[in-house]
N, C-alpha and C positions, 0 to 999 in steps of 0.2 A: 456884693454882687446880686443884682434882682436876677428872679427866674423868669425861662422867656414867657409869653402870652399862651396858655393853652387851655383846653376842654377838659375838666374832669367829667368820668366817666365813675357810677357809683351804682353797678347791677346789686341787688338784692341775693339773688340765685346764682347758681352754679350755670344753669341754663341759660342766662339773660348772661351773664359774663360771656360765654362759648359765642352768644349771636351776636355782640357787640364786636368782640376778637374778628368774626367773621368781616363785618360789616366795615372797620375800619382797619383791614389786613394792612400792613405796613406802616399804617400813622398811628400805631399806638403804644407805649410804653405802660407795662406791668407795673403796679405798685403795690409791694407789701408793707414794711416795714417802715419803706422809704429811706433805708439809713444814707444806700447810695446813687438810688438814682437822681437825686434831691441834690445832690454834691455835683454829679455829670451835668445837672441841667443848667447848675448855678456857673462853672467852666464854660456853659455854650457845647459842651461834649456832647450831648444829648438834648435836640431841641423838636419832641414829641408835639403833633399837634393835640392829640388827644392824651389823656393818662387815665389807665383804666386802674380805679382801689380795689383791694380784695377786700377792705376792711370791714363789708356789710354782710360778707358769704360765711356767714358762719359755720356753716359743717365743712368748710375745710381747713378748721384747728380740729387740734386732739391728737391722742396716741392710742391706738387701742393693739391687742394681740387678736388674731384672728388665724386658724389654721398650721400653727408652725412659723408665724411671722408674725414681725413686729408692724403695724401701717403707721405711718408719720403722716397727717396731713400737710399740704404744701405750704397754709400759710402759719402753721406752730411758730411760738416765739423760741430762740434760742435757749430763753428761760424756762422753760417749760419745758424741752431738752434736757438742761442740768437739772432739773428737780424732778424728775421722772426716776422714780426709783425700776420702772423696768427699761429703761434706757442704761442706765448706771448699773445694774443687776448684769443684764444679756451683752453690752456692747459698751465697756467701760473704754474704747477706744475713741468711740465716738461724743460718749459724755463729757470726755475728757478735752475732744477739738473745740465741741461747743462752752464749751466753759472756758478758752485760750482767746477766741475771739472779741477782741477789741475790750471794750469795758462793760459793766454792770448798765449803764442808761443805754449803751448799744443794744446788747443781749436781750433787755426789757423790747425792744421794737425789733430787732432784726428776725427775717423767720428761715429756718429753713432751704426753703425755694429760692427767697431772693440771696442767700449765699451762694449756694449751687448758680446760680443765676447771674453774678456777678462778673462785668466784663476784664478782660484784661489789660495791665497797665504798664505803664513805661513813664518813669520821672522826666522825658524829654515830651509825651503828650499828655499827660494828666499836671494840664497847669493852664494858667489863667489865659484868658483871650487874646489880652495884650501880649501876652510871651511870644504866644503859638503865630503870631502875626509875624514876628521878628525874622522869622523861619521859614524856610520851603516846606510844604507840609510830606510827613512821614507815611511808609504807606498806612499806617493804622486811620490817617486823616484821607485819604484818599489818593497822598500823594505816589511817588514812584523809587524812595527813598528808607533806608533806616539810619537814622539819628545815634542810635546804641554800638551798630557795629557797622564802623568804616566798610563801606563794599557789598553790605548786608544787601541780599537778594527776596527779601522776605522780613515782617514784620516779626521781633521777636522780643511782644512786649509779655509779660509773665500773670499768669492765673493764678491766682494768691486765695482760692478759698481755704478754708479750714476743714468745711465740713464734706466737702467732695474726696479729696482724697481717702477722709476715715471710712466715711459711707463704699466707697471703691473697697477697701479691704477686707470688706463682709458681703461681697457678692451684690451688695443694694439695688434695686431696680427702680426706675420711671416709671408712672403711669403719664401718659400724655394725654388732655382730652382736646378733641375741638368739636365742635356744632354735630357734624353727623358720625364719626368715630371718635376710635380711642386706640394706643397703643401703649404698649409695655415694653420696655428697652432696659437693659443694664445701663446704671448710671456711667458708668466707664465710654458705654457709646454715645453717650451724651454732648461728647468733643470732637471738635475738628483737628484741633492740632497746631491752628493756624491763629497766629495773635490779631489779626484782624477782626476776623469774626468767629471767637471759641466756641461758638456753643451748634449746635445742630437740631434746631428747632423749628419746626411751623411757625410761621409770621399769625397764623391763626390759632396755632396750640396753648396750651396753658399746661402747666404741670400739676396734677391735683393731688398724686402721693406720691411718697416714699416709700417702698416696702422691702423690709430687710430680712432675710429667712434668718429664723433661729437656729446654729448650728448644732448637731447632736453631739455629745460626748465632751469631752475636757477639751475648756479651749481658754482663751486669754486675747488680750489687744490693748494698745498701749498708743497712742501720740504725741509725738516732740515734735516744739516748736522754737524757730530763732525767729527772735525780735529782739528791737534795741530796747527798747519802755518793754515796760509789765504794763502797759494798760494802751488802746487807741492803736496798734500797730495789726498791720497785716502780717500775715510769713512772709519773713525775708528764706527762710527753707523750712520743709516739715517733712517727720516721715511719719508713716499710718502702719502700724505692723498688727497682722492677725495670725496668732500659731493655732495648731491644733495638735492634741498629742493625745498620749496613754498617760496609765499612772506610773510608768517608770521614768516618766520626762523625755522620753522619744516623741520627736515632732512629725505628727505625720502628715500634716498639712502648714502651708504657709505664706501668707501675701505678703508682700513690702511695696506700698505704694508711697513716692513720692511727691510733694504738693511744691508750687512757688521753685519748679526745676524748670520752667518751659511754659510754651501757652495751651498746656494742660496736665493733668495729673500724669504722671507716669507710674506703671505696674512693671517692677523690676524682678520677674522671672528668675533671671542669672539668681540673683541675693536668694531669694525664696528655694530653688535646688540647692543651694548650699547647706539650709538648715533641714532639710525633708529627709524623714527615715533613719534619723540620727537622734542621738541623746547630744545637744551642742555645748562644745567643750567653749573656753573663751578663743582658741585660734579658730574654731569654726565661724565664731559671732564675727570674730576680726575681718573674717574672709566672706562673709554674706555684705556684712558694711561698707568693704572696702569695693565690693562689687557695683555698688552704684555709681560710684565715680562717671563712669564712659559713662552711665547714660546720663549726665546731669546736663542739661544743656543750659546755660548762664551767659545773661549775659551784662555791663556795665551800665545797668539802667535801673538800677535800684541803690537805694543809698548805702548798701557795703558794696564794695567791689566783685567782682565776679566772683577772684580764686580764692576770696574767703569764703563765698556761700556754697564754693566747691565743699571746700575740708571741712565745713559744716553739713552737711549732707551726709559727710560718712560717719560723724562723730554724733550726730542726732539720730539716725538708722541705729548707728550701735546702741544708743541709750534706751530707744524704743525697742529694739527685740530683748535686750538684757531686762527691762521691766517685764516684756508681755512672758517670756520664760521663767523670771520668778514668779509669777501670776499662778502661770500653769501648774507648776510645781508647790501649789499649794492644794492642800484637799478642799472639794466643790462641795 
């Protein structure tokens, strides 16, 4: 499959990147790593007249501590992730997503941003030209239709990052720049909700960090992941769990964010009050786990069936808080 005919774009600066975003608002596709948007364009999924690299802006790779937070730059390799002994030290949940992702030649090119960044998919529109021809098109293509669920009033192709959801469990924020501002947003509001268009971004923004605050006191974090392969595969489901506790193994804080449940991360509150202010027995974990269920929303557009990636859901939550709570319950 050739790619279609287009303009690279190759700013030097952070500044010349924000006035080119400006200048060619709506025809232009970001590229990092490239792992995927190189695949959407080869489908006809994405046919950018322009593509703007980050590959020449050098200060924004790195990882530094600055204030009680960790700053990610947006275009870090996911390897540089895993080998960040203060990534794997402060946020072993997050080390843990990025080293789940795909394989070792991915992880070497994929950055950060362009995971977070990644659109969402459906096995009935992520397929080749000729397929998608055969077909009335869905609404994720523009059309008036879903493909996945007979009746569906609403596209519900699924957000399959790895590193959004972990990043969600530690509070993470956005920085957003464009030409004459900049804003700061919790990465959680980063989402629409809507598998059409998941993401909530200026046509002219760029995301330049990640910034994750360093929690104070005893804490832990943990990510499971279902895939068919150990290597090349997206979450078919993941959960992201962040505890926070005392030294007697009381949890006094607690996230359970869900990833590949819907076309965005879900932050499962109910699960999180079940383990808060308690020392968690195994019926507590049973009952935090099992609390995700109602909000998983699934559907048959992925290559397991729906009501297995249901009861995968609550059996992956349970194995993520039972790691992040022996975690905690070890001395810091």
């Amino acid at each position: 499959m050739r790619l279609p005919p287009f303009e690279v774009l190759e700013p030097a600066t952070l500044k010349n990147a924000l006035s080119m975003l400006e200048k060619h608002k709506g025809k232009v596709k970001i590229v990092a790593g490239g792992t995927e948007i190189v695949g959407l364009m080869k489908l006809g999924l994405s046919v950018p007249p322009y593509i703007l690299s980050l590959r020449k802006i050098k200060n924004l790779q790195g990882i530094k501590e600055s204030k009680g937070q960790i700053i990610i730059r947006s275009n870090t390799t996911l390897r540089e992730i895993i080998e960040s002994s203060l990534i794997n030290d402060l946020f072993k949940g997050i080390s843990q997503a990025a080293n789940l992702v795909a394989a070792p030649p991915i992880q070497n090119r994929a950055t950060i941003g362009g995971n977070i960044f990644q659109n969402s998919r459906c096995m009935y529109y992520n397929q080749s030209e000729l397929f998608r021809n055969g077909l009335k098109p869905c609404y994720k293509a523009g059309g008036v239709m879903c493909r996945a669920v007979k009746g569906g009033n609403r596209c519900f192709s699924v957000y399959q990052s790895d590193m959004a959801p972990a990043l969600i469990s530690f509070n993470a924020k956005a920085k957003l720049e464009k030409s004459d501002s900049s804003r700061t947003i919790l990465i959680s509001d980063l989402f629409t909700g809507k598998g059409e268009n998941p993401h909530s971004i200026g046509e002219n923004e760029l995301l330049t960090d990640i910034i994750i605050p360093i929690p104070k006191g005893q804490y832990s974090s943990a990510y499971e992941k279902l895939r068919i392969r150990k290597s090349l595969e997206y979450p078919l489901m993941s959960s992201a769990v962040f505890v926070s506790g005392n030294m007697n193994g009381e949890v006094i804080d607690a996230r359970i964010v869900l990833g590949a449940a819907g076309s965005s991360p879900k932050i499962i509150d109910k699960a999180s009050k079940v383990l808060k202010g308690k020392k968690p027995s195994n019926k507590d974990i049973e009952a935090a786990s099992g609390a995700v269920l109602q909000f998983v929303e699934v559907a048959d557009n992925l290559p397991v069936p729906a009501s297995y990636r249901r009861k995968m859901a609550v059996i992956y939550t349970k194995r993520a808080i039972q790691k992040a709570l022996k975690d905690l319950r070890k001395d810091r």
